[in-house]
Every structure is written in C-alpha cells, then in structure tokens.
VOGU-137607 format. One record per residue (C-alpha): residue number from 1; residue in one letter; x, y, z. Coordinates in nm, 3 decimals. Layout:
residues N
(NUM A (X Y Z)) ...
end
This chain:
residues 465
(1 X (17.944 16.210 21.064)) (2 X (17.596 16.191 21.016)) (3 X (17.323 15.980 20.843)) (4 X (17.021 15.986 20.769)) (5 X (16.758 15.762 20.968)) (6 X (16.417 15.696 20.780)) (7 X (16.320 15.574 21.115)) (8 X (16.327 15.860 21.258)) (9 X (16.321 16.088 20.962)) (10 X (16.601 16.306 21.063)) (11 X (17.002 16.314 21.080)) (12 X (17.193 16.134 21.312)) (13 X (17.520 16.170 21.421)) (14 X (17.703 15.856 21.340)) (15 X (17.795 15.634 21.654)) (16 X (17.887 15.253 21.577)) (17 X (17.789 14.966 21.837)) (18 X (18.119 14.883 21.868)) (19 X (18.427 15.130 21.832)) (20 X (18.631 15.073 21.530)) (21 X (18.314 14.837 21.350)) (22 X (18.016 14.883 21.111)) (23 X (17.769 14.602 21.023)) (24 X (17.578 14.699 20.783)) (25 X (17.300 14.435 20.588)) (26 X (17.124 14.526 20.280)) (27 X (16.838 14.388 20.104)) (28 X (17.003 14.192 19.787)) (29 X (16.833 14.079 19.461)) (30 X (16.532 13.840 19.437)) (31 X (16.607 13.678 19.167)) (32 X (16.408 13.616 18.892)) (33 X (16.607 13.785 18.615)) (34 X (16.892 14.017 18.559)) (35 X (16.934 14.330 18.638)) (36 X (16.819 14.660 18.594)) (37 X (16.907 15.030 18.700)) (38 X (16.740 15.029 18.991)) (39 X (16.975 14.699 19.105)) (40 X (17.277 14.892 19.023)) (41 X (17.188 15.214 19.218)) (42 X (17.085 15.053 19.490)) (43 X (17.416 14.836 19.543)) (44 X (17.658 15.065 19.438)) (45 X (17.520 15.336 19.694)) (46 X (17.605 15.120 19.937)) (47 X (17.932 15.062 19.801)) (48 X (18.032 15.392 19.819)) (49 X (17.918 15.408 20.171)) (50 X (18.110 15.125 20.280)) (51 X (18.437 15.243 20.105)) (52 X (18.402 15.587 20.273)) (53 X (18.350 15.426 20.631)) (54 X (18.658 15.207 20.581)) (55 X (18.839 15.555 20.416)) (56 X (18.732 15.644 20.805)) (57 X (18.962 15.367 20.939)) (58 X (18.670 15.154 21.000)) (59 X (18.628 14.745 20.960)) (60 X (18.305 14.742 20.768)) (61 X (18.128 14.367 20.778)) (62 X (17.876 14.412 20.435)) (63 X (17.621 14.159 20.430)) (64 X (17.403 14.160 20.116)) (65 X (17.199 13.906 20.087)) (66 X (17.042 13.685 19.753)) (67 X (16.610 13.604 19.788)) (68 X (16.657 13.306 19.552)) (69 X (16.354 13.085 19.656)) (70 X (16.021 13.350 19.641)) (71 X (15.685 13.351 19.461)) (72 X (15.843 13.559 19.172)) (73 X (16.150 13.305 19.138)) (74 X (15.855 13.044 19.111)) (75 X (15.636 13.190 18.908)) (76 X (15.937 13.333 18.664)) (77 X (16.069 12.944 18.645)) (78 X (15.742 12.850 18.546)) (79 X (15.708 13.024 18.273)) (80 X (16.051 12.942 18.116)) (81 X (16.019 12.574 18.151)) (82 X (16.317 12.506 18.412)) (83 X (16.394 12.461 18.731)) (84 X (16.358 12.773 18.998)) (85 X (16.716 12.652 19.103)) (86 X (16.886 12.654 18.822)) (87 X (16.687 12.992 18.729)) (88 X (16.777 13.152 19.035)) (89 X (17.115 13.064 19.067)) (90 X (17.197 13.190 18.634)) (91 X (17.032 13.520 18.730)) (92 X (17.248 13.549 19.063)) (93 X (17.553 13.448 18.825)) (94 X (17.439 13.795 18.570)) (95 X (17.409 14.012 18.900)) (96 X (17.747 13.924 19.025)) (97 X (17.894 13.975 18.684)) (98 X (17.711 14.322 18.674)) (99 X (17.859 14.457 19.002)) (100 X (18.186 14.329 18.958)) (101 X (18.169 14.535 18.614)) (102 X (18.097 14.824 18.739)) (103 X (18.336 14.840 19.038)) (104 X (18.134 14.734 19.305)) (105 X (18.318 14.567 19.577)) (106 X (18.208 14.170 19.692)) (107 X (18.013 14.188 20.006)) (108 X (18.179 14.059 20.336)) (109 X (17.847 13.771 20.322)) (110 X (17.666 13.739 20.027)) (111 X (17.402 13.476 20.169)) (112 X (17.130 13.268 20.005)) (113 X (16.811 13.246 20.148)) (114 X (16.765 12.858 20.036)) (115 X (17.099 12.787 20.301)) (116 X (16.942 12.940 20.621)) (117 X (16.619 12.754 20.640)) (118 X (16.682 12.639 21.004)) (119 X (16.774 12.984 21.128)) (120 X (16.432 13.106 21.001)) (121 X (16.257 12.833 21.131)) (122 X (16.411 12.938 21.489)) (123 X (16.340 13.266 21.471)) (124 X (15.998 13.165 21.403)) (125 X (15.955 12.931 21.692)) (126 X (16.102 13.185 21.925)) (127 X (15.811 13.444 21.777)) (128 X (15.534 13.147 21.859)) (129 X (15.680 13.122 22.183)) (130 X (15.670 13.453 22.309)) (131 X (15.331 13.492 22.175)) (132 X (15.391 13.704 21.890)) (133 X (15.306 13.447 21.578)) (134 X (15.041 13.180 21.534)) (135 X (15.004 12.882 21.329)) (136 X (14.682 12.892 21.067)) (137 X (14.373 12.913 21.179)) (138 X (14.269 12.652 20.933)) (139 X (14.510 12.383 21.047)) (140 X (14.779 12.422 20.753)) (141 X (15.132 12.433 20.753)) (142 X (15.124 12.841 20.731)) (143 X (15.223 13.028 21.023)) (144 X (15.162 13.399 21.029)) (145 X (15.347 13.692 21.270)) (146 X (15.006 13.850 21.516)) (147 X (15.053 14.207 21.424)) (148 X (14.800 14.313 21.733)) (149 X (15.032 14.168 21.965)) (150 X (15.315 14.433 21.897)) (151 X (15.166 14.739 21.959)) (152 X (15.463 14.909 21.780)) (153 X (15.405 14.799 21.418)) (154 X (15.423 15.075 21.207)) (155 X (15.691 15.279 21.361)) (156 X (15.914 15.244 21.104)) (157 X (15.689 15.424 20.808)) (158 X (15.514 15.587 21.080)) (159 X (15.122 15.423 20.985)) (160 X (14.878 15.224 21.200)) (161 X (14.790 14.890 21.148)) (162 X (14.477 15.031 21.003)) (163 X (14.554 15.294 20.758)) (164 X (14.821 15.029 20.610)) (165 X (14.741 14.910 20.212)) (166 X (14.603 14.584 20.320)) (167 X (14.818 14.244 20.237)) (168 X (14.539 13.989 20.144)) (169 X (14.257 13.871 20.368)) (170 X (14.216 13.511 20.389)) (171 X (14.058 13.300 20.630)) (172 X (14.375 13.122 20.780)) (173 X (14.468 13.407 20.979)) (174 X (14.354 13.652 21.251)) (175 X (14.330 13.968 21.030)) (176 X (14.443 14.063 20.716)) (177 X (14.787 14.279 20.847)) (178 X (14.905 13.958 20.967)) (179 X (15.192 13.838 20.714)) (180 X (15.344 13.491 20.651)) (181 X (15.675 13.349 20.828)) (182 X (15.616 13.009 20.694)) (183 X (15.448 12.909 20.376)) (184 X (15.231 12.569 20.355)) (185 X (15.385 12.362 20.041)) (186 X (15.133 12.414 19.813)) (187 X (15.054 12.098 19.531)) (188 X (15.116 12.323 19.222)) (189 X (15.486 12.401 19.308)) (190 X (15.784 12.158 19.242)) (191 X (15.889 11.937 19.602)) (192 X (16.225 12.103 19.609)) (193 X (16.080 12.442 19.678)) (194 X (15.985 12.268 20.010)) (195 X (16.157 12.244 20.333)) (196 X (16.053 11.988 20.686)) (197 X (15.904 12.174 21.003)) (198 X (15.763 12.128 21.266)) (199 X (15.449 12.307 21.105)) (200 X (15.463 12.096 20.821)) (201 X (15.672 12.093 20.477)) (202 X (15.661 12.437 20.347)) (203 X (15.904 12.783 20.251)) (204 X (15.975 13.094 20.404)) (205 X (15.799 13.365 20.387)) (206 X (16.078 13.717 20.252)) (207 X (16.066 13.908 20.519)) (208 X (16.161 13.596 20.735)) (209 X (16.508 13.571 20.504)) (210 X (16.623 13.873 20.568)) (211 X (16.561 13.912 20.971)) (212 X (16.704 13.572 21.017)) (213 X (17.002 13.608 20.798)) (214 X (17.093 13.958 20.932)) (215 X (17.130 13.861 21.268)) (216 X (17.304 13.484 21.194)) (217 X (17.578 13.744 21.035)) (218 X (17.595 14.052 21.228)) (219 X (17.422 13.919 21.582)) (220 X (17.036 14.059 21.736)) (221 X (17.193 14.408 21.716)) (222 X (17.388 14.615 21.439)) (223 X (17.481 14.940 21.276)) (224 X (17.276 14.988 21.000)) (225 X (17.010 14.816 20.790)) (226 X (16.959 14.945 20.406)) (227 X (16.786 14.886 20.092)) (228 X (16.591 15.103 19.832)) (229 X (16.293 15.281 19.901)) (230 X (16.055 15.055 19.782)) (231 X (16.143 14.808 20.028)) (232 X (16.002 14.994 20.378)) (233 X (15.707 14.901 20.302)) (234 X (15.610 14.553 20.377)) (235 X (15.945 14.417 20.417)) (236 X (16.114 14.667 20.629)) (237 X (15.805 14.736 20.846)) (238 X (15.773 14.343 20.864)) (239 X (16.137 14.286 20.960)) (240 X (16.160 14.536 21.230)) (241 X (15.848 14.430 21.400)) (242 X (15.926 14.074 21.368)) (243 X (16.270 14.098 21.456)) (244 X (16.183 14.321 21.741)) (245 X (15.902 14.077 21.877)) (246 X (16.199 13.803 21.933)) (247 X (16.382 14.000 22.145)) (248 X (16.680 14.174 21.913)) (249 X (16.753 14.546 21.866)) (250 X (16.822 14.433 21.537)) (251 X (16.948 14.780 21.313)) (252 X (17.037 15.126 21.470)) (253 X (17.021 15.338 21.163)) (254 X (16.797 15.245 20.881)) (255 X (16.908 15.400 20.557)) (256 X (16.706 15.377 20.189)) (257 X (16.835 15.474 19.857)) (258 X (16.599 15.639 19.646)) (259 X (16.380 15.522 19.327)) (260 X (16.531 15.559 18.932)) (261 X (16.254 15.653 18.685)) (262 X (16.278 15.692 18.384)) (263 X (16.191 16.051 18.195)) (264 X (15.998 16.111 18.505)) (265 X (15.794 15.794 18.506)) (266 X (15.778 15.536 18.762)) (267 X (16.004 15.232 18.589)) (268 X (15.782 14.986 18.512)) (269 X (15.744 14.671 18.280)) (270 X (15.341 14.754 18.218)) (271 X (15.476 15.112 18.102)) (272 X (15.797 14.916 17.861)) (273 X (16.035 15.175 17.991)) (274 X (16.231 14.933 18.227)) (275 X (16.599 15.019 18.198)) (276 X (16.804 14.693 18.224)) (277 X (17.214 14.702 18.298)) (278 X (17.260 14.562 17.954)) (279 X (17.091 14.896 17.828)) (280 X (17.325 15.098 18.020)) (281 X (17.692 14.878 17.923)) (282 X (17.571 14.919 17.550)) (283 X (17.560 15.326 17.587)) (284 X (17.803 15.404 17.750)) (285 X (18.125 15.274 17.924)) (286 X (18.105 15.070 18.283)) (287 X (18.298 15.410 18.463)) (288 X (18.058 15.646 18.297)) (289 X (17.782 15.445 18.461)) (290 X (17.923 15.459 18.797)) (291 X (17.965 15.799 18.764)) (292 X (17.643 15.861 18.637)) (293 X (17.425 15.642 18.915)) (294 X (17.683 15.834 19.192)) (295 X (17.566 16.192 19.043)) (296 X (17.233 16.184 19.208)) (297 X (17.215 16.223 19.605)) (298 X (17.123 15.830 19.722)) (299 X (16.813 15.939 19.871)) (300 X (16.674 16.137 19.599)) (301 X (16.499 16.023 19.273)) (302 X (16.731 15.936 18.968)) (303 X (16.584 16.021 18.655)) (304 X (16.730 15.833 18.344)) (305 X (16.670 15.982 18.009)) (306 X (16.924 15.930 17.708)) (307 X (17.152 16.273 17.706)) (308 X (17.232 16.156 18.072)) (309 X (17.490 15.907 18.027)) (310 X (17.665 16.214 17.731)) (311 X (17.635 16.422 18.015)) (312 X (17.845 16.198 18.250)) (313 X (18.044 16.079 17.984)) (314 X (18.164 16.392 17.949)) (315 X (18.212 16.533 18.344)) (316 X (18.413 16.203 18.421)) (317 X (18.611 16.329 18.027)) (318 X (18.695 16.648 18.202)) (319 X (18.846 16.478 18.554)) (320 X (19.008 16.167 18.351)) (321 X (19.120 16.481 18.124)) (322 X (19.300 16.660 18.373)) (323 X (19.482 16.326 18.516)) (324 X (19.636 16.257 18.166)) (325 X (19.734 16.605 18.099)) (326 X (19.907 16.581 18.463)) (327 X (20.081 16.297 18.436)) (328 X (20.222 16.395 18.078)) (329 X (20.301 16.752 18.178)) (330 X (20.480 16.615 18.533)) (331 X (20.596 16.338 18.394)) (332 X (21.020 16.543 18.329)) (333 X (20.979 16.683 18.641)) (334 X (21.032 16.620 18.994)) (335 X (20.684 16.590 19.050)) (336 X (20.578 16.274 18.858)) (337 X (20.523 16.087 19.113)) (338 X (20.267 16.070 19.342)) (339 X (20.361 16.216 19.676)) (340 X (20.327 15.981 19.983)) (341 X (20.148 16.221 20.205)) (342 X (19.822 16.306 20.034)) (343 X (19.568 16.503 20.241)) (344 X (19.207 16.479 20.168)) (345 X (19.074 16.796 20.096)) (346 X (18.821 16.935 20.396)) (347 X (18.528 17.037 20.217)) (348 X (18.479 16.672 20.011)) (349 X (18.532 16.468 20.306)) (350 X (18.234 16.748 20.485)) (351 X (18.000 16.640 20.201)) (352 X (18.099 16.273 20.276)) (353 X (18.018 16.267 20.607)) (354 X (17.705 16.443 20.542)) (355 X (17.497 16.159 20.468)) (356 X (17.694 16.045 20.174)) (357 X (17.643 16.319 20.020)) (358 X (17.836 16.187 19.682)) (359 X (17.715 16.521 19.425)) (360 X (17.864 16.749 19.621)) (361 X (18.184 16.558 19.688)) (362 X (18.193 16.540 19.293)) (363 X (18.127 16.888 19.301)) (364 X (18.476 16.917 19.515)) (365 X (18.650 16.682 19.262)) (366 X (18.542 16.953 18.964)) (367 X (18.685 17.291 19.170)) (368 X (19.035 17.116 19.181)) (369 X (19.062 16.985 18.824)) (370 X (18.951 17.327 18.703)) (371 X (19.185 17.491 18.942)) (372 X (19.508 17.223 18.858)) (373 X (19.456 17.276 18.471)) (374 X (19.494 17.703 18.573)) (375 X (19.829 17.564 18.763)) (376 X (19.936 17.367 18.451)) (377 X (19.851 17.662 18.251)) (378 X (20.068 17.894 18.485)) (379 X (20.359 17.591 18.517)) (380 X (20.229 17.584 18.900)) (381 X (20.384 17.278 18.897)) (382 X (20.419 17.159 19.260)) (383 X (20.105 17.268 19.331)) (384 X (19.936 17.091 19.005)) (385 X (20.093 16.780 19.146)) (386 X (19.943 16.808 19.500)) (387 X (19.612 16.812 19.324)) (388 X (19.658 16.544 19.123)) (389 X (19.714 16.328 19.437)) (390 X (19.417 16.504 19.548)) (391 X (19.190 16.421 19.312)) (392 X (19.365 16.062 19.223)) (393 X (19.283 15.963 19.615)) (394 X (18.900 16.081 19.598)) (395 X (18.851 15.942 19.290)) (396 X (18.941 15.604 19.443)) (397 X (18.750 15.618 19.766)) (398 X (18.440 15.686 19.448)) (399 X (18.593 15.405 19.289)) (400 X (18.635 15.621 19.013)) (401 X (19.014 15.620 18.983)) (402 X (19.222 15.530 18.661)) (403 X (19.413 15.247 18.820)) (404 X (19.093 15.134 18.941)) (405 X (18.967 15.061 18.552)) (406 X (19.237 14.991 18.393)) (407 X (19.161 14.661 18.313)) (408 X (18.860 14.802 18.146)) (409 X (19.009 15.065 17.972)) (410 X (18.813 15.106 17.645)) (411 X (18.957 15.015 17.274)) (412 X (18.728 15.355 17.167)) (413 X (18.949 15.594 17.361)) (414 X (19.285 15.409 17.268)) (415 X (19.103 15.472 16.943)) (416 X (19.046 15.845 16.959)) (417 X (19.386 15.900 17.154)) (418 X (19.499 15.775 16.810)) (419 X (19.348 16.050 16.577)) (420 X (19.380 16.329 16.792)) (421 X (19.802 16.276 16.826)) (422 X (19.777 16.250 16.491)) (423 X (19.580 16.607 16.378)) (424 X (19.790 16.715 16.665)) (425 X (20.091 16.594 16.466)) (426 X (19.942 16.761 16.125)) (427 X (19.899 17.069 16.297)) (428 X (20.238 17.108 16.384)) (429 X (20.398 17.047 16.055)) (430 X (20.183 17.309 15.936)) (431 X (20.262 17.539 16.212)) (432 X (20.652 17.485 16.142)) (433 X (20.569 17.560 15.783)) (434 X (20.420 17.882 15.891)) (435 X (20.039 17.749 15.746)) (436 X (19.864 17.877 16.008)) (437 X (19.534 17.839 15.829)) (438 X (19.570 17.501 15.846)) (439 X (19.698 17.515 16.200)) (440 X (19.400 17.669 16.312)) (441 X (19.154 17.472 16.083)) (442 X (19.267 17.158 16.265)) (443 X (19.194 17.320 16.627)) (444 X (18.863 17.427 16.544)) (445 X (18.800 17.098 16.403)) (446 X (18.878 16.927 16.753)) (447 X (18.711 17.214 16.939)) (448 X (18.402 17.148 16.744)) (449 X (18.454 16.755 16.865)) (450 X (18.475 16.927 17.228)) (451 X (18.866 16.799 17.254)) (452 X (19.054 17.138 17.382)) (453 X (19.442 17.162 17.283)) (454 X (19.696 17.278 17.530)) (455 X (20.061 17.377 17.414)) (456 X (20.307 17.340 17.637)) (457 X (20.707 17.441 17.586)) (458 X (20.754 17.143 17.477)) (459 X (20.425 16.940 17.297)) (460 X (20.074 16.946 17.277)) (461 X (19.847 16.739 17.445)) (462 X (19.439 16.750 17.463)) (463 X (19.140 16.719 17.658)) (464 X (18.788 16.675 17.653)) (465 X (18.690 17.004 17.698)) 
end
C-alpha cells in the first residue's frame, strides 16, 4: 500500500508504527458556522481512508479534532450578539448532524480545543525550556515559537523562513515568522475566552490546539497527520516545527485533500459562490453527495457546477440499478442470498491501496455492474450473484451500500418505483391484447425518462439506464 506524503512529495509504501495500528489526526472544523463543501470533502476523504485501512484488518484510532475558541469564533459571535460558546458549540451541533447524514463514521476522539488548555500550556513550557519559544518582548502575556532557532522550518512546504508570505510584524516579537502559542487576553474580548498561566490570562494560539491535542491522543509519534490543502500553510508548517522543537516525531505520513471550487473559481464568500451542505441536501439526495465528493481523486481539485450532482445521481442510479434488478431476478433462485465467502475483486482493492485512489475503484464498481446486467441478460445466474456480493461488499467499504442508507431511503424513489410498475403494468395489458403500439409507446416513454425495461421469463423490472 502506498500513500502519498506532501512532505516528501512522493509515494510511500505504507508501514504503520505499530503492527496491526493506524493513528491518524485530522484538522477538524473551526467553528464559526456550518458547513460547506469543502467541510464535507475534506472529512469524508478521510472516512473512506479509515474504512479501507480497517477493510485491511487494521485498528484505526481517528482523532478529528473541533477549533471552537479562535479569532473567527470571536469575531463571528460578535457580530450575532451571543456568546462564542454557545455559538461554537450550535455550529459543532450542524457539523455533526452533517457527517452523520452523509455516512461519515464518528471519529475515535472528537476533541475540543477549549478542554485541553493545560496540555497546550505544557507543550509550551517545554518549547520555552528548550529554547525554542520566548515570551513578548514587550512584557505581555503573548508568547511566540523562535522560528530561527529551528533551522528546519519550512521543510514541510519546502520554503525558507524568508521567502514565506509574512504573518504580521509587530513589535512584541523577534521577527515577523515568529507565530503565537499563547495569546495575551485582550480588553475587547469577553473573560471566558480567557484561560490562567503562568504568562498571564490569555488563549491559545491554533496551531498550539492541534500539536497538543494530537499527541495527548495518539502519543509524540503517529501514523499519519491530514487535513485539506489549505491548511500546510501556516498551520501544518507551524505544527511540525513546533511539535518537532519539543522533542516528538509527531506524524510519519502527512496526507492533504485537495481544494473544491466552484465552476473553476476559488470558493469564496467575497466572490458569493460559497457552496454550503444545505445547498447540496436540497439538490440532491445525502448518497448522491457521497458519491459525488468520492468521484474526484482526494488530492485533486473538485469542481462543483450544477449538472454534477445529475451526473452522480445518475452513475450511483446505474449501480443501485443493477442491485435491485439482482435481487428481484435471484430472488426464486438458489442464489438470493448473499454468499458467505465474498472475494474482493484485485484490481479495486489495487486502486485502493494506491493512495486512495477512490475514481478508479468506482471505475471497478461500473465494469462489474455492466458485466452482471450481460449475466442477467444471458440467465448467468451464479455468476450474476457472485457479482452482486461483489459489488454489495465495495460499495460498503465506500459507504455506498443499500443497507448502509436505508434509513434514508428517499420518499421520491418509493415515488417513482410507483409509476414505473404501474406503465410497466399498462404495458403488459396491452401487450396481452396484442396493442403493441401502445406497448412500445409506453417504453419509449420511460426510455426518454432514461428508465431502461428488462423482460425477464417471468416480469419486467427497470433501471435507470
């Protein structure tokens, strides 16, 4: 297995710390308010990664974490007239509800940054101590991390100190690289967005959270360390060097998901073409999402535009397709149910274990649904069945499977099931009163909806075509 390491750039063959266990921590929301498609990209590729791993036989410790005290949280709280608290934690509430509806496994940790003040404030005293951080120059409660005394910052987006975009100069620190571990209270934010030090009452600074609250959960050294693209630079960079500074190896593998724009535009709010999850649930089913934010290789750019979520709609119509049509075909034989020894086919677990490489494993799914409706077609019934199981078993390490939704099965396709069975039903009492015009009328009419008919000896059923 291999993944790919923006540290180094390249691919890696896949070698855990320990045999048998991944850790892997990912940069969770900040937040401020719901979410958008970026959010759900980002967490569900790591979903899918963890699921394959454990597919592997593999205890997978997920530790995603929630930034719920930040300038943005403050700022946002502000502006709406309540509490950052209460803010944060009704936004957190609309994130979980998100991921849970659209399949995305609970984390092993989710932890808030507001409940491991102390183990931030350690790390920082450890950096102070081994000469790596300073408190302000001006006698405040700040305390910033001394990028000139770790020759290695950088490494991970390969810059120097100097050719870096430049956080903001100010005369409290040594230069204007240095970044803040510990944040002086300041008079114009409420008291409870302060915490006791021993550098005075103050917050800490994000990339602080994260370092801190990775290695409380998964110790100084673990598997892999993840987030989207946007985040290498300043809070990756700023984690690995200050992390690395106090002594850990902190992550092995450091793995980013790639940016969503939108009609090939940078999301933004100045440009009004943010995309938010409630934009996404209202167009199309929760399982057409996932499918649609799985179709794109994690790494690469997702471009939303509106035919995209038809477009999935209907590729996910064409697997789902071929699962009904199975079960109903199989269902008087000897083959309806599910055999007990299903083998993964080669080529999709390949693509999984090169780099997660989800669009081509897809692309394996669509080869055996095409090739199990030709066995239908030719009553190649034992081996339509074995591809069923097939495609039933990598469907659920996708989380993509029927019995994986059917609590969310939609009241549109009970809907449409409706109608079709009953042109389908129309057709045939023409057809048995040899009006074949009408027989064929009704056809075209569902071919023209893109819903293909399929006679069997027996009855009819359809598909989307």
């Amino acid at each position: 297995m291999k993944i790919f390491d923006t540290r180094t750039q390249a691919l890696r063959d896949f070698a855990p710390i320990t045999a048998g266990r991944v850790g892997i921590y990912v940069c969770g929301p900040t937040v401020q308010s719901s979410a958008h498609i970026g959010h759900l990209r980002s967490a569900l590729a790591y979903d899918v990664m963890t699921r394959w791993l454990t597919h592997l036989g593999l205890e997978v410790t997920l530790v995603r974490n929630v930034t719920d005290i930040d300038d943005k949280v403050l700022e946002k709280a502000v502006e709406q007239n309540q509490n950052w608290w209460s803010l944060a934690y009704a936004n957190e509430l609309l994130f979980a509800a998100d991921f849970r509806k659209l399949g995305i496994d609970a984390p092993s940790y989710e932890p808030r940054a507001t409940g491991h003040i102390p183990q931030m404030l350690k790390l920082i005293e450890t950096l102070i101590e081994r000469g790596h951080a300073y408190r302000a120059l001006d006698g405040s409660s700040n305390v910033y991390f001394d990028t000139a005394s770790w020759p290695s910052y950088g490494e991970l987006t390969n810059q120097s100190p100097e050719d870096m975009e430049s956080q903001e100069a100010t005369s409290d620190k040594k230069r204007a690289q240095d970044f803040a571990l510990w944040k002086a209270a300041k008079s114009s934010e409420p008291d409870t967005a302060a915490w006791d030090s021993a550098f005075g009452p103050g917050r800490p600074g994000w990339h602080i959270e994260c370092s801190a609250m990775a290695s409380h959960y998964l110790g100084d050294n673990f598997d892999i360390h993840g987030g989207g693209l946007d985040l290498r630079f300043p809070h990756h960079e700023n984690e690995l060097a200050q992390s690395s500074a106090a002594g850990h190896g902190f992550a092995n593998y450091w793995v980013h998901n790639g940016l969503v724009t939108v009609n090939g535009q940078k999301m933004s709010k100045s440009l009004g073409n943010s995309v938010s999850s409630s934009d996404l649930f209202a167009l199309a089913s929760a399982q057409t999402v996932r499918y649609y934010l799985s179709s794109a290789h994690y790494r690469s750019v997702l471009d939303y535009q509106p035919s995209v979520l038809e477009e999935a709609d209907a590729a996910l119509g064409r697997i789902l397709g071929f699962l009904e049509r199975a079960g109903r075909e199989l269902a008087p034989t000897r083959f309806s149910d599910t055999g007990t020894d299903i083998s993964l086919p080669v080529e999709f677990a390949a693509e999984m274990n090169d780099d997660f490489n989800v669009p081509a494993a897809l692309a394996v799914v669509h080869e055996l649904v095409r090739s199990g409706n030709s066995d239908l077609d030719e009553q190649r019934l034992r081996e339509a069945a074995e591809k069923r199981d097939q495609v039933n078993l990598m469907l659920e390490i996708l989380g993509l499977a029927p019995s994986q939704w059917q609590s969310q099965v939609s009241r549109e396709h009970q809907a449409l099931d409706s109608l079709v069975q009953a042109l389908i039903a129309e057709r045939e009492r023409a057809r048995d009163a040899k009006d074949y015009a009408t027989a064929d009328r009704i056809r075209e009419q569902l071919s023209a909806s893109s819903i293909e008919l399929s006679d069997s000896q027996n009855q009819t059923h359809w598909s989307l075509s």
